[in-house]
N, C-alpha and C positions, 0 to 999 in steps of 0.2 A: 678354576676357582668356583666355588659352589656360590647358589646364590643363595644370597645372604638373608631373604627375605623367613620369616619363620612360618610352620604351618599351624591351624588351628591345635588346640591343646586338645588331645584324646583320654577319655579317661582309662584308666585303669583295664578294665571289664573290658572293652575293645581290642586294648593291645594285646591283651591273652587270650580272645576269641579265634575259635573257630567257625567257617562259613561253610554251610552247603547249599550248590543251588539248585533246586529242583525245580523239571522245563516237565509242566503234566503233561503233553502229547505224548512223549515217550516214557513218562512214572509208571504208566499201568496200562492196560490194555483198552480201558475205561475211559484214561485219559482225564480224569473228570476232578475237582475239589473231594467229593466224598470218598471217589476212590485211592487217593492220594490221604486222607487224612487215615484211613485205616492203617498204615504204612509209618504215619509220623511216630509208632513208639520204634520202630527200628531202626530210626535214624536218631533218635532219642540216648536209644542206648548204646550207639555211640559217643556220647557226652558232647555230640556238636550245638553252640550254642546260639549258632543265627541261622535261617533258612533263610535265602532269598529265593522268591516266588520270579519263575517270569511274568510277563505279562498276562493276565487276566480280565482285562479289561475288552470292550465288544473291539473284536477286528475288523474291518471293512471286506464284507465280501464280494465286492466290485466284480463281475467275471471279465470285464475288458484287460486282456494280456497287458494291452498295451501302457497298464497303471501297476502293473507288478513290477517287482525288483528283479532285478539278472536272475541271480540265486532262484529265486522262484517259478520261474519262468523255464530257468535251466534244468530243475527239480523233474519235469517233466508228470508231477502228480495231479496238475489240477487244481490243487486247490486254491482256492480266492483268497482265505483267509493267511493271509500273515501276521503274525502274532506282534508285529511289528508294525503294523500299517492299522493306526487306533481309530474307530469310526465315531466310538462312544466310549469319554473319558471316566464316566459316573456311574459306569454300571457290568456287570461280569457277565465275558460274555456265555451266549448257553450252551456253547461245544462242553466249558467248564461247569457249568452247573447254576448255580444264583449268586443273589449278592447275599443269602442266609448260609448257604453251601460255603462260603468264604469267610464269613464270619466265624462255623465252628469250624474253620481248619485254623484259624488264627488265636480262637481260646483253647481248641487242642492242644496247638503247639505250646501256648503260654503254659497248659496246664501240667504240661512234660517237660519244661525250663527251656525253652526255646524263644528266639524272638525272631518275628516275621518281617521280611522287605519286602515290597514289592517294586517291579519294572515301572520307569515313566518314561513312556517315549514322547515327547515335545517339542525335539525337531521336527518333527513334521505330522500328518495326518491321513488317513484316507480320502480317496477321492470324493466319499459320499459322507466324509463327517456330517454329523447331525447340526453343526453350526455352520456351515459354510453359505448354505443360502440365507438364513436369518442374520448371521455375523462375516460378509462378504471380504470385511476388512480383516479378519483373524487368520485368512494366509497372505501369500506377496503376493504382489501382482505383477505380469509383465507388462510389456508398456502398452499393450493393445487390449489391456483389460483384463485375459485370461489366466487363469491358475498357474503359477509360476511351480515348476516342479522340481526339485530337488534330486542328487544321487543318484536316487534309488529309484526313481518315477513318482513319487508321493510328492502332492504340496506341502511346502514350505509353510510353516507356520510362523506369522508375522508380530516378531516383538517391540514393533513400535507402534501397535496398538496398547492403548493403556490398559483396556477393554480386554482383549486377548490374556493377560496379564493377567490381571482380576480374576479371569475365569481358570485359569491353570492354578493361581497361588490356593482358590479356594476349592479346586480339586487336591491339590496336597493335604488340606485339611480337611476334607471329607472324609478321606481314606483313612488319617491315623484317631479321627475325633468319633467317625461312626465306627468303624472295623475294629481298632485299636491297632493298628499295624504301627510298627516300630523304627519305621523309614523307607530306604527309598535306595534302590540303585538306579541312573541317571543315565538312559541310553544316548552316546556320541554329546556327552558332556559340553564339550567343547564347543558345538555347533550352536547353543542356546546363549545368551549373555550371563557372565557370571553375577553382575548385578538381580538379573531373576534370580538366581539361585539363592541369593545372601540371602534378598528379602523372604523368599520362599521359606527359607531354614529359620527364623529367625521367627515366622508365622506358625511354625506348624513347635517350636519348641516352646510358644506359649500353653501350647495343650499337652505335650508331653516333653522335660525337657531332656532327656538322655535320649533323644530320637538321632537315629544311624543314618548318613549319606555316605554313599559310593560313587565316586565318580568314574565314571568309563570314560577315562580321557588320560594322558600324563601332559596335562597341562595345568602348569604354575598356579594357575588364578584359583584354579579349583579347589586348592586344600587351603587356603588361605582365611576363609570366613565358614564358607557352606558344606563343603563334605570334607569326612572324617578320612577316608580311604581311597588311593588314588589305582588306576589300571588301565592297562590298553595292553601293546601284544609284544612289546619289547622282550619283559623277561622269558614268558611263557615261548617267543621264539630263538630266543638265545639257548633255551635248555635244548629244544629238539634241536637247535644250531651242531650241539654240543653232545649228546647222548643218542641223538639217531641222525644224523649226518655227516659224525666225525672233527667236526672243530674243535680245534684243543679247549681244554677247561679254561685256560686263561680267557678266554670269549667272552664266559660270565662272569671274567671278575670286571673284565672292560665295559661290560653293557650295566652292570651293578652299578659299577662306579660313571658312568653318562647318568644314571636313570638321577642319582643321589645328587649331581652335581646341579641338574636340568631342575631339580623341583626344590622348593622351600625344606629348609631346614626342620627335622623332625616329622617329614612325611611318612605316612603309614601307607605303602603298598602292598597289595593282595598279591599274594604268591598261587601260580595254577600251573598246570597242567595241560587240562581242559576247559571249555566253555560251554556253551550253547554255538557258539559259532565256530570254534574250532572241531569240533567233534560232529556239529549236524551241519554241514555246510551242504556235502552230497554224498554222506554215509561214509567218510573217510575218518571212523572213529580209530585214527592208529595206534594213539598208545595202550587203547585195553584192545586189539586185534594183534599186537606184535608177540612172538613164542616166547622172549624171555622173561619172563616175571622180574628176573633180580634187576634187568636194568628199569623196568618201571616203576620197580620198589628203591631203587637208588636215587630216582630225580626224585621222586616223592618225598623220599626222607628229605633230599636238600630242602623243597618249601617248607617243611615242617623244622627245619632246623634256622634257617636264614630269618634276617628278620623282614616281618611285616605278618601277614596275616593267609595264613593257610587255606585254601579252599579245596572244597569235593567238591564234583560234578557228579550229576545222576547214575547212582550205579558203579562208580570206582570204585568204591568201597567192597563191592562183591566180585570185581574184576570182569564185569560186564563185558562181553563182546559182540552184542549184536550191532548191528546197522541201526544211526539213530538220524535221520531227517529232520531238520527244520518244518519245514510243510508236511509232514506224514499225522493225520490224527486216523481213530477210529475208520471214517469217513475214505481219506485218502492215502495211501499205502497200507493201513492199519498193522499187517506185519512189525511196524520198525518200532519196538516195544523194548523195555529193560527186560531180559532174561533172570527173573529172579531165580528160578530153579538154581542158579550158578550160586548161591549163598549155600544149598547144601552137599556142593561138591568138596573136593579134597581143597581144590585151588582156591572156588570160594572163601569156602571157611578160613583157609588161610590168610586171603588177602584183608575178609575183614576184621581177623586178631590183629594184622598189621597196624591196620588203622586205628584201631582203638587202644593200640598199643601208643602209636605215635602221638595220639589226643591227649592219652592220661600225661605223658612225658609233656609236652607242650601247657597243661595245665595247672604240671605240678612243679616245671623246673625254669624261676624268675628267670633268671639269664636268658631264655628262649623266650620270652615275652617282652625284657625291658632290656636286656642287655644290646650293648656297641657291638658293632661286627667288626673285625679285625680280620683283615686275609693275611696267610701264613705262609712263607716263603717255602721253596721246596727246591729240591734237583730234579722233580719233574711237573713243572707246570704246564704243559701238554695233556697227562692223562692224571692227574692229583689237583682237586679243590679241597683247599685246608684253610679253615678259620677257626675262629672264636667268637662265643657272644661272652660278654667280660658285664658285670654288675661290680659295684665296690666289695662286694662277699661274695661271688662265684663267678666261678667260669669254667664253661662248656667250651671243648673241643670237638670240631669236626674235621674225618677227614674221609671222601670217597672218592674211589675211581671212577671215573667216569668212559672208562675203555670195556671193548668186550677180551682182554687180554688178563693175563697176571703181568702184577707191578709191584716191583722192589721200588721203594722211593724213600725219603728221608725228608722228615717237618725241619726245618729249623728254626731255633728258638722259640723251641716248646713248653720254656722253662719250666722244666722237668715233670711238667703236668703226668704224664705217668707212673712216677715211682707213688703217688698218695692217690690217684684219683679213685672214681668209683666208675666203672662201664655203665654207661646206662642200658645200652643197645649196639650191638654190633652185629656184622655178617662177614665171612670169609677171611677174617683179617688174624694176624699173628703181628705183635707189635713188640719191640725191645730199644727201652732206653738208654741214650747213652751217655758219658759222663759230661761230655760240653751242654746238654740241653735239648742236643737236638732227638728225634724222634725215629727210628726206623722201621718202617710196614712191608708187610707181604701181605700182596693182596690178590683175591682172585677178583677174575670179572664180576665189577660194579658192586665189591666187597664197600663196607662203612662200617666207623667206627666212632661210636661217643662216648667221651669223656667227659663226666662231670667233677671238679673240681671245688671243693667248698674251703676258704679261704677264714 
C-alpha cells in the first residue's frame, strides 16, 4: 500500500531539471571558487540547469584524530579539514577562496542559466565551532557536562535550543539574501527535526520564492512541507546491485517500487550513479574506472530516462578516471584531481556527446519530465528493464539490458508502440514488432532503445 500522504507540489522547472554536483577539492587542481568558476561555461554547455556546490563553508581544522570521522582518519592523508565537520557557518572557507570568490561563482553561473545549491551540514559541528564556548547550549550535552558526540566523532548539534535555531534559520538566509544562492542540499536530513526545516523553507522563500531543497534522507517527513527532492543510497545501490554484481533487473523494479510505496505520494527522487561519497570514499571511483563504457552508458541512460531528476557528478560527463578523495585538497594528497585532458580524447569527447545528448532528450521530451512510469512485462525479467513514461499525449518507451551478454527477449503489451513510433536514441539493438502487440529485441551487451510515441 503506498502511503497515502502527498508530497509538496514541485514546479514545473524542477521536474525537468537537470543537477550537477561539483566537490572543488577535486574540480581543479587549485581546488579553489575562482578556479572552478573558469570551468562553469563548460558545464553550461551542457544545458545542466542546477549546480550543487558542496560545502564551502570554514571546516574545522581540529588536528586531534581523535575528533575525525572513520573515513578520515582511515584516508590516511592528514588532513584536519573535513568539509563535513563546519567550524564557521557564515563565512567560506579559505582552502576555497572568499566570501567575494563565491559570490562571483554564483552570478557566473546565474549568468550562464544555472542555479546554485549549496551543502548545509547541521547535524553536527566541529569540535572548535566558533559558537560553542560563547553558546555552550547549541550542542547536547552528556550527563557530565561534556560534548556529546555523534557518528562521526563531531558534536551533536542541539535542537532544542530556541537559540540554536535562530542562529541556523538566519544562516539559510544569509546565504540565499547576500550570495543569492538558490537553495540548499541538506546533509543526513533525517538526523535534524523536520519542523526546523519547514520553518527554515518557509524563511528563506520570503526572500526568494522558487528556492530548491534536497533532502539526503528517504524519509517521509521530508518531502512533505520543506524539500523539493528526496535521496539517500537505495537506488543508486540497487543499479550497481544490478549492472556490476549481477542481480537480475527485476531488483530495480522491487527497490523502485519500496522507494514509491515508503515515501509520499508525487515524490521527486534524484536519480545517480555517483556522489561525493560514493566515488571519494577511499579513491574507489568504480564506475568511471570500469573498461566497459556501454555498460556505464546503459545505467546512465536508465537515470536519465526513469522518473525523478538526473544527476552528474564531477567529471562523468568527460568519463573521468582518476582517483578522487574526500580529504585530498592541494594541500593533502594534491594528485586526486578531475583529469580534464580526458575531454580531448576519443573516449572523452564521446562520453560528453552522450551526455548532452541525453540532457537535450530529457529537456525536450514531456513524458521524461512529467510522465507515470509504468513497468513492462517480459520473458526475460532477469536481464531486460522495460517501461514507459506515459503523459495523456505521449509516450516513451524504454528498454535495456542490463547483462554483459546478447539477449533475445520479448516486451509484451507494447501496444504496438513500434509500428508509428519515432527512435529517439538507441545502441546495439534490432527490434520487430509483432502482430499481438508484443515487441521482440536483439540485443547486444547493455544495448537500449527509445521510443518516443506522440499520441
Amino acid at each position: 500500500m503506498s502511503n497515502q500522504a502527498q508530497a509538496k507540489v514541485v514546479s514545473p522547472f524542477l521536474r525537468g531539471s537537470v543537477i550537477y554536483q561539483l566537490f572543488l577539492r577535486p574540480f581543479t587542481l587549485e581546488g579553489t571558487l575562482k578556479a572552478a568558476t573558469k570551468l562553469l561555461p563548460h558545464i553550461a554547455s551542457l544545458k545542466v540547469d542546477i549546480i550543487y556546490l558542496c560545502p564551502t563553508m570554514v571546516s574545522d581544522d581540529d588536528p586531534n584524530t581523535q575528533f575525525w570521522s572513520d573515513r578520515q582518519n582511515a584516508s590516511k592523508l592528514g588532513n584536519p579539514k573535513n568539509p563535513y565537520r563546519i567550524k564557521d557557518y557564515y563565512n567560506t572557507d579559505p582552502e576555497y577562496g572568499t566570501n567575494n570568490d563565491l559570490r562571483q561563482f554564483v552570478d557566473t553561473a546565474h549568468r550562464l542559466g544555472m542555479l546554485v545549491i549549496l551543502d548545509l551540514v547541521y547535524f553536527h559541528c566541529g569540535p572548535a565551532a566558533v559558537f560553542i564556548e560563547s553558546n555552550p547550549d547549541f550542542v547536547k550535552r552528556n550527563p557530565d557536562g561534556s560534548v556529546k558526540n555523534g557518528p562521526w566523532h563531531f558534536p551533536e548539534l542541539n535542537f532544542a535550543s530556541s537559540e540554536l535555531r535562530e542562529y541556523l534559520w538566519k544562516n539559510m538566509e544569509y546565504w540565499v539574501q547576500q550570495f543569492d544562492v538558490d537553495g540548499y542540499r541538506t546533509d543526513v536530513e533525517g538526523s535534524v527535526p523536520a519542523d526546523f526545516w519547514e520553518e527554515g523553507r518557509k524563511r528563506i522563500e520570503k526572500i526568494k520564492p522558487d528556492v530548491i531543497m534536497l533532502a539526503e534522507s528517504e524519509n517521509p517527513k521530508a518531502v512533505l512541507k520543506a524539500h523539493d527532492i528526496s535521496y539517500g543510497f537505495t537506488w543508486s545501490t540497487a543499479i550497481k546491485n544490478v549492472f556490476l554484481d549481477g542481480k537480475p533487473a527485476s531488483h530495480l523494479v522491487e527497490k523502485w517500487t519500496a522507494m514509491r510505496d515508503k515515501m509520499p505520494v508525487g515524490t521527486l527522487f534524484l536519480r545517480n550513479l555517483e556522489n561525493h561519497d560514493i566515488s571519494m570514499d577511499l579513491g574507489e571511483n568504480r564506475w568511471n574506472r570500469i573498461a566497459e563504457p556501454d555498460l556505464v552508458e546503459a545505467a546512465t541512460l536508465l537515470n536519465f530516462t526513469i522518473d525523478g531528476i538526473p544527476f552528474i557528478y564531477n567529471g562523468e560527463e568527460i568519463a573521468d578516471n582518476s582517483k578522487h578523495y574526500i580529504f585530498a585538497n592541494r594541500d593533502f594528497g594534491g594528485k586526486y584531481v578531475i583529469n580534464w585532458a580526458l575531454a580531448c580524447t576519443e573516449k572523452g569527447s564521446a562520453r560528453l556527446n552522450f551526455f548532452k545528448n541525453l540532457i537535450a532528450m530529457r529537456h525536450e521530451i514531456d513524458a521524461l519530465q512529467f510522465g507515470g512510469t509504468r513497468w513492462l512485462a517480459s520473458d526475460k525479467p532477469n536481464e531486460l528493464l522495460a517501461f514507459t513514461r506515459e503523459t495523456e499525449d505521449q509516450t516513451v518507451l524504454v528498454a535495456i539490458n542490463t547483462t554483459n551478454s546478447v539477449l533475445e527477449a520479448t516486451i509484451q503489451g507494447s501496444h504496438s508502440i513500434a509500428d508509428i513510433a519515432k527512435v529517439i536514441t538507441k545502441y546495439g539493438v534490432k527490434w520487430t514488432p509483432a502482430q499481438d502487440g508484443s515487441l521482440k529485441l536483439q540485443m547486444l551487451p547493455y544495448a537500449y532503445l527509445v521510443f518516443n510515441q506522440e499520441i
